[in-house]
C-alpha atoms as one frame of an Amber mdcrd trajectory, in Angstrom:
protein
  41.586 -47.429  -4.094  38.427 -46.131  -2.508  38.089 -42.400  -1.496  36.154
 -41.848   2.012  34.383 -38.407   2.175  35.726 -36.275   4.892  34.097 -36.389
   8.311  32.249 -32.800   7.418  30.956 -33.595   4.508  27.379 -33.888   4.726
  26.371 -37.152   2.810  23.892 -36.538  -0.485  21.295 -39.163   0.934  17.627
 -38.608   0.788  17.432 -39.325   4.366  20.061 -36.606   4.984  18.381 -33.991
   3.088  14.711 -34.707   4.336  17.052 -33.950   7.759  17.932 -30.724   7.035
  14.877 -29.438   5.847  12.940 -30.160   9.028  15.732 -28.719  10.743  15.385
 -25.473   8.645  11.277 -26.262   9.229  11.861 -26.567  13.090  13.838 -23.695
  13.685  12.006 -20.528  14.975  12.596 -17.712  12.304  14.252 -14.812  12.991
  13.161 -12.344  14.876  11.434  -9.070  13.957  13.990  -5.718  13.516  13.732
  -3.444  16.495  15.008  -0.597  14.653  12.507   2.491  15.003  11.755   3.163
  11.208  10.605  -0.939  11.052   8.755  -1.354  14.133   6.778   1.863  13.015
   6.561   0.534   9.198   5.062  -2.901  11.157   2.358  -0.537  13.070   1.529
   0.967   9.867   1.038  -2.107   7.800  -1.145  -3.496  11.146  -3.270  -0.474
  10.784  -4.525  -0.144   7.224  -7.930  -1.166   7.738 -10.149  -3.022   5.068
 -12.098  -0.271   4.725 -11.858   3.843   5.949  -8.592   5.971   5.842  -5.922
   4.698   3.541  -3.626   7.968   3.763  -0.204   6.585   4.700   0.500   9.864
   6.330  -2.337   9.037   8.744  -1.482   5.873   9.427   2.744   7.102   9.902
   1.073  10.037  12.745  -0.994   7.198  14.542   1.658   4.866  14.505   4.015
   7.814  16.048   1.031   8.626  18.840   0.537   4.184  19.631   4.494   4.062
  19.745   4.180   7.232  22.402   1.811   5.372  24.286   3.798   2.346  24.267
   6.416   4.370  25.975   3.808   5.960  28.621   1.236   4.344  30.132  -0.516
   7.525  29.762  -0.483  10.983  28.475  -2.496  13.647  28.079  -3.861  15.317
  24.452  -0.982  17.627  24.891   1.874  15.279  25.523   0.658  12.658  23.270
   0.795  15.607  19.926   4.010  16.200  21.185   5.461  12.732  21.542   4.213
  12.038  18.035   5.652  15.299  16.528   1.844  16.752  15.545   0.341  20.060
  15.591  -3.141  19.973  17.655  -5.831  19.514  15.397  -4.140  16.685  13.436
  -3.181  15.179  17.018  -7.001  16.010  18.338  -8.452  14.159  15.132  -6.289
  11.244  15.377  -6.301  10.573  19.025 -10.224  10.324  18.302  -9.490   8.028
  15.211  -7.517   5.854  17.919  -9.934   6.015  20.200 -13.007   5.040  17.707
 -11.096   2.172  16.364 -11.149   0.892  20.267  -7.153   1.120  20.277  -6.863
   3.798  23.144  -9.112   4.403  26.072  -9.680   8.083  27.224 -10.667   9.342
  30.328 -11.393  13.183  31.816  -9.479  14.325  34.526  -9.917  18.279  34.904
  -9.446  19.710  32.082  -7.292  17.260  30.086  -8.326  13.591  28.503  -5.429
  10.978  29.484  -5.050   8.268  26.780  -4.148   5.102  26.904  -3.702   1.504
  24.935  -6.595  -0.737  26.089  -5.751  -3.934  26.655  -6.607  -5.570  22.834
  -4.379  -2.996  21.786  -1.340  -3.662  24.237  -1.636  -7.255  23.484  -2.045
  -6.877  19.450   0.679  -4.094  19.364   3.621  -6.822  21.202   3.214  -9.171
  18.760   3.446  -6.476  15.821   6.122  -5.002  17.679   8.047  -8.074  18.930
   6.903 -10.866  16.648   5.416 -13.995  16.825   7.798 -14.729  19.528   6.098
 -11.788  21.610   3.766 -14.082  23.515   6.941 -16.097  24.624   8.484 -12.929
  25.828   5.829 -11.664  28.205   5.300 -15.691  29.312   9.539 -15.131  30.379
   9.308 -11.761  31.670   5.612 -12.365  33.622   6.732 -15.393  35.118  10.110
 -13.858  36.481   7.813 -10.727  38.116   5.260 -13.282  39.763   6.261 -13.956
  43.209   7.665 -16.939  44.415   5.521 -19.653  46.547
């Protein structure tokens, strides 16, 4: 009497398990965590450079100031130390760190300097921020702003 596997059962056959690994290839991994502690660790990581500052603090206070100006499209000196939580000579010193490393634009108006994310930035920061699948997410949310024709 022969025993027929039940109708579940995945069958142990090479051409079975070749299946299931391109399905496991194929499918489109997970997406980043959106949790404020690892987007920020993700901004950190992205801005270690190969050479210059290599204080993690640093990095942690510009990552706080580039996750303000993701917020805003721009603030002031002022408002940008505050958003990131600094005092203002560590937020004057790194807002001209940002600013060297081309990652903010500043401009004079009176007597404040508005910052904000240049466009390299904005684009380099959504796919830190959002993942790989960032690029797919501004294609969705671009196409459903553009007017119809």
């Amino acid at each position: 009497m022969a025993t027929t596997p039940a109708p579940d059962a995945t069958p142990d056959t090479l051409a079975a398990r070749f299946a299931q690994r391109l399905i496991e290839r194929d499918a489109p991994p997970p997406p980043p965590s959106q949790e404020p502690t690892a987007v920020l660790t993700r901004i950190q990581a992205w801005l270690i450079p190969p050479e210059g500052v290599r204080d993690a603090r640093t990095h942690h206070r510009m990552a706080r100031m580039l996750v303000a100006l993701m917020e805003h499209s721009e603030l002031h000196t002022e408002q940008l130390q505050l958003a990131a939580g600094l005092g203002w000579r560590a937020g004057s010193r790194l807002a001209l760190e940002l600013l060297r490393r081309g990652l903010t634009a500043r401009e004079r108006r009176g007597r404040f300097f508005y910052h904000r994310l240049t466009r390299a930035a904005e684009d380099s920061l959504l796919l830190v921020v959002a993942g790989p699948q960032g690029g797919c997410f501004l294609e969705l949310h671009s196409s459903a702003l553009s007017p119809l024709k």
